[in-house]
ZAMARGU-4260 file (C-alpha; in steps of 0.2 Angstrom, whole numbers, plus 5000, padded with zeros to 4 digits):
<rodrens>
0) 5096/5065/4959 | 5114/5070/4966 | 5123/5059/4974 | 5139/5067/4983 | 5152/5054/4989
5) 5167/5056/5002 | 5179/5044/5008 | 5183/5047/5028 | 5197/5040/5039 | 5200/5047/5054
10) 5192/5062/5051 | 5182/5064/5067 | 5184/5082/5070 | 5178/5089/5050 | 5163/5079/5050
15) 5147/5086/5056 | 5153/5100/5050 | 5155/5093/5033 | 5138/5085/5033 | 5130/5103/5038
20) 5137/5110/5025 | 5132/5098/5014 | 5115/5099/5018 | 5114/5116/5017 | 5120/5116/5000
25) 5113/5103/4990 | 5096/5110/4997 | 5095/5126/4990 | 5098/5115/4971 | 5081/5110/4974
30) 5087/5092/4968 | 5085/5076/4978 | 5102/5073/4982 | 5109/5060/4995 | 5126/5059/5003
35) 5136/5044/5004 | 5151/5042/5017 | 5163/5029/5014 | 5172/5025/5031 | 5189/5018/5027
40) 5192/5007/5042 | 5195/5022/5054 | 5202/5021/5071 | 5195/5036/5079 | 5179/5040/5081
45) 5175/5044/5065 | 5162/5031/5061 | 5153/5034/5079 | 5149/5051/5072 | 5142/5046/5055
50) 5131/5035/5062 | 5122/5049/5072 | 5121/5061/5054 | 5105/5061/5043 | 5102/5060/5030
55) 5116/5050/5026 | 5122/5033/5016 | 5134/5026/5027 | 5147/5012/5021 | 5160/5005/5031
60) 5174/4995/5025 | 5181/4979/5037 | 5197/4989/5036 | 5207/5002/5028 | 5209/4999/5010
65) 5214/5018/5003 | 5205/5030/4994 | 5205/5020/4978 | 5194/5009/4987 | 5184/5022/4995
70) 5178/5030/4979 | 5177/5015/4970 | 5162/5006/4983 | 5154/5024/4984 | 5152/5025/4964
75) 5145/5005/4965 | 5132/5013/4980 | 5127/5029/4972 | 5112/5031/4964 | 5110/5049/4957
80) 5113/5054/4937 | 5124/5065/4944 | 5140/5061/4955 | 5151/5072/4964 | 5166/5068/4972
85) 5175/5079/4989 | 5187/5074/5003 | 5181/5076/5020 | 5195/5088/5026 | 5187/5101/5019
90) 5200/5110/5011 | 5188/5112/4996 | 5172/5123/5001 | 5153/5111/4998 | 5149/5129/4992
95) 5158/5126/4977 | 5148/5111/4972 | 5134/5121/4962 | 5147/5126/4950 | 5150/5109/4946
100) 5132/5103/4945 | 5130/5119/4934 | 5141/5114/4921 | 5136/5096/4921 | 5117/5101/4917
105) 5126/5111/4902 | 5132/5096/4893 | 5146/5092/4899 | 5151/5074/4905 | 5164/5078/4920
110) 5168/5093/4930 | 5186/5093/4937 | 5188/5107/4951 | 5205/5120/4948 | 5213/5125/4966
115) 5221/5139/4956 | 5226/5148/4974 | 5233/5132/4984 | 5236/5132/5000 | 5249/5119/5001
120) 5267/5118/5004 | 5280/5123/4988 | 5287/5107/4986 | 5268/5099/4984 | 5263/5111/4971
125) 5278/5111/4960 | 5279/5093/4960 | 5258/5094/4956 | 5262/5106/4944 | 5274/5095/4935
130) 5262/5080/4937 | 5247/5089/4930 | 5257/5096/4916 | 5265/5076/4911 | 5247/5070/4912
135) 5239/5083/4901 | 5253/5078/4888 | 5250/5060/4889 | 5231/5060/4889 | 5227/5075/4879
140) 5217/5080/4892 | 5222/5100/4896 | 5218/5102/4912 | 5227/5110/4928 | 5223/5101/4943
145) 5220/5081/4940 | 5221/5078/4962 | 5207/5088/4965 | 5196/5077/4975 | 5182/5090/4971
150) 5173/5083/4953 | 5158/5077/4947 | 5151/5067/4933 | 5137/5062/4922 | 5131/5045/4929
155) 5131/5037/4912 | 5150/5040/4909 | 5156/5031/4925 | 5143/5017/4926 | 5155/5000/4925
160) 5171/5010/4927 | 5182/4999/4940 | 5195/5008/4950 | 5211/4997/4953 | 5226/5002/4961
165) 5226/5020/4963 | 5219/5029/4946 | 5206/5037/4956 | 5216/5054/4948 | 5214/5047/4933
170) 5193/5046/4932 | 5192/5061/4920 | 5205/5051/4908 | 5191/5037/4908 | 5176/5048/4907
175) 5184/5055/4893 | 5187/5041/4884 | 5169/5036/4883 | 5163/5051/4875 | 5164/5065/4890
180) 5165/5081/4888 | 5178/5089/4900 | 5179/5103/4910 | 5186/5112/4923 | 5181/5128/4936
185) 5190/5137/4948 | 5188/5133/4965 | 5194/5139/4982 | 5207/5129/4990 | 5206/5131/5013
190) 5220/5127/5024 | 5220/5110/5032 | 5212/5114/5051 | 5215/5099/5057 | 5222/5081/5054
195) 5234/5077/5044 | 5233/5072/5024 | 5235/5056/5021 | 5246/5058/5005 | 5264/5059/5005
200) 5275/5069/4994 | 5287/5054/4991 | 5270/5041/4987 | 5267/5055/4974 | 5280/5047/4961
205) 5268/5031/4958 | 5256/5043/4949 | 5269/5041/4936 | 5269/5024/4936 | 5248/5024/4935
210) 5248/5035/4920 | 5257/5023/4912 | 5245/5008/4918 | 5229/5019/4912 | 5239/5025/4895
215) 5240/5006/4892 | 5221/5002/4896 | 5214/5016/4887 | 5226/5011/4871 | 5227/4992/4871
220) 5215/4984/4887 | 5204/4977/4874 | 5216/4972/4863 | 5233/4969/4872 | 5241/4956/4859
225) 5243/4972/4848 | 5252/4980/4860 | 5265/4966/4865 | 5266/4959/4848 | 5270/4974/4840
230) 5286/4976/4853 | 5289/4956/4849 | 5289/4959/4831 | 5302/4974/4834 | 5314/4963/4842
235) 5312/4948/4834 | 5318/4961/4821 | 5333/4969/4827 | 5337/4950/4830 | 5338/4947/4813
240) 5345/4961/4809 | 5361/4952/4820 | 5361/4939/4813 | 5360/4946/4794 | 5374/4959/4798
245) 5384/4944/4807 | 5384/4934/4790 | 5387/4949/4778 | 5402/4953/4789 | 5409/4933/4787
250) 5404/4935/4768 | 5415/4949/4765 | 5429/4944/4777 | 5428/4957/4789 | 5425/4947/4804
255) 5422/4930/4807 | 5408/4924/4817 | 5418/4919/4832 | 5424/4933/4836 | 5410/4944/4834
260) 5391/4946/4848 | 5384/4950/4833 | 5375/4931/4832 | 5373/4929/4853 | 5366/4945/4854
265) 5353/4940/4837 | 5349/4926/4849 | 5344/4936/4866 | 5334/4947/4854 | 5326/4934/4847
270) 5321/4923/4861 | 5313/4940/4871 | 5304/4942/4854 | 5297/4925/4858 | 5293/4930/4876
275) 5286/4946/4873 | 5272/4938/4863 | 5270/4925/4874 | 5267/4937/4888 | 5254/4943/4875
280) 5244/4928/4871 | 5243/4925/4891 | 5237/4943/4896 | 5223/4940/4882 | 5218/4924/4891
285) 5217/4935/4908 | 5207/4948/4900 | 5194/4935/4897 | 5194/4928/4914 | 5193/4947/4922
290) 5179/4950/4910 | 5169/4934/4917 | 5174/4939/4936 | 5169/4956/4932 | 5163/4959/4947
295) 5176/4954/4959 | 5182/4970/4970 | 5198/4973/4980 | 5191/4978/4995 | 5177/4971/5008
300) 5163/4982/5012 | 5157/4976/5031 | 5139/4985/5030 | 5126/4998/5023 | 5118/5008/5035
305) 5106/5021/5029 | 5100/5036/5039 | 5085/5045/5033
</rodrens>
């Protein structure tokens, strides 16, 4: 089965049209295929007109969460082997979707869409341009175009991956990491025809901050103490590395003690050697307790409703 998720918020105008087009697609793959919309606490009427599509899975947050969110409850509701993800502003074309699926029955384990031709504003693409580029380096994943909402995935990659904060981007990264085989096509890119997107180009700098977070989980989230002892045991070093060059110095006569920060600076490095490890040993602990609450979520889902 192909299950093709999209988060809505205030999308009222795009959405029967999405859904037709939808439909009219995933039929000709000869597939069963369902399509879950994940409404994201709208405030038009965006919800009223998902109610009246079929067929269609509809869920409905108590409020709006984000996309991060979105996603996340439509990958915990999806059922198909094979998942595909799209925004609802249809700026990338449905049609492109049996590309995607193509690929993914070819052994491949995630599909990432390539708006090669974007039709967004220059300040947008050269900063995704730079984005895209910094991740590639980071991840060793060479791809072009991380953001695009259009991608889809083998079920067995994703199954028990939890999105926190916003590393929805970063899903490939995690696919990846599991064994995936990664792959990109070219799509096509339409202007925006109505509403307006809901990212902003000044949020856009946090993407640096999540690559940092998901560099750390894929590296060290099993096995954190490695990571922040490591950097304990590098400056509980330099601290003694003070403190030696403080005493050879009063050896030879060169300076006394007194009059050099050689020794309080020995001391500073020392004590956030102790913290840094401490910091360690605790995040441990919380890794046990998150694996035991495993299924706690950041977001409330107020109902299922599905249309046949």
């Amino acid at each position: 089965m192909i299950s093709v998720i999209f988060p809505v918020y205030n999308e009222e105008v795009m959405i029967e049209e999405l859904h037709r087009r939808l439909v009219a697609v995933l039929s000709t793959l000869k597939e069963p295929f369902e399509i879950i919309a994940v409404d994201d606490g709208s405030t038009d009427k965006s919800r009223e007109k998902l109610m009246a599509l079929a067929p269609i899975t509809l869920v409905m947050f108590s409020r709006n969460f984000g996309q991060n969110a979105a996603l996340d409850a439509g990958f915990q509701v999806a059922i198909g082997d094979i998942v595909i993800t799209i925004d609802s502003d249809l700026q990338n074309a449905p049609e492109d979707i049996p590309k995607l699926v193509e690929k993914l029955k070819n052994g491949y384990g995630t599909v990432v869409g390539w708006r090669k031709k974007r039709h967004d504003v220059m300040r947008r693409r050269l900063f995704s341009a730079l984005a895209n580029w910094l991740i590639s380096k980071v991840t060793g994943i060479p791809l072009h175009d991380f953001s695009c909402a259009l991608k889809g995935y083998r079920r067995e990659f994703i199954d028990g991956v939890q999105l926190l904060g916003e590393t929805f981007i970063f899903m490939p990264v995690f696919a990846h990491d599991r064994g995936a085989k990664v792959a990109e096509v070219e799509i096509r890119h339409n202007p925006r025809l109505s509403g307006v997107s809901k990212h902003h180009i000044g949020e856009m700098i946090y993407v640096l901050f999540d690559l940092l977070s998901v560099k750390f989980l894929l590296n060290y989230f099993a096995k954190p103490l490695r990571f922040f002892g490591s950097l304990a045991l590098f400056f509980l070093i330099l601290g003694i590395g003070s403190f030696g060059t403080a005493v050879v110095l009063k050896l030879l006569h060169i300076k006394n003690l007194s009059v050099t920060p050689l020794p309080l600076i020995g001391t500073m490095l020392t004590i956030l050697a102790v913290l840094i490890f401490i910091l360690g040993f605790i995040t441990e602990i919380l890794l046990r307790i998150y694996y035991s609450n495993k299924e706690n979520t950041q977001y409330m889902i107020y109902e299922v409703v599905k249309n046949k």
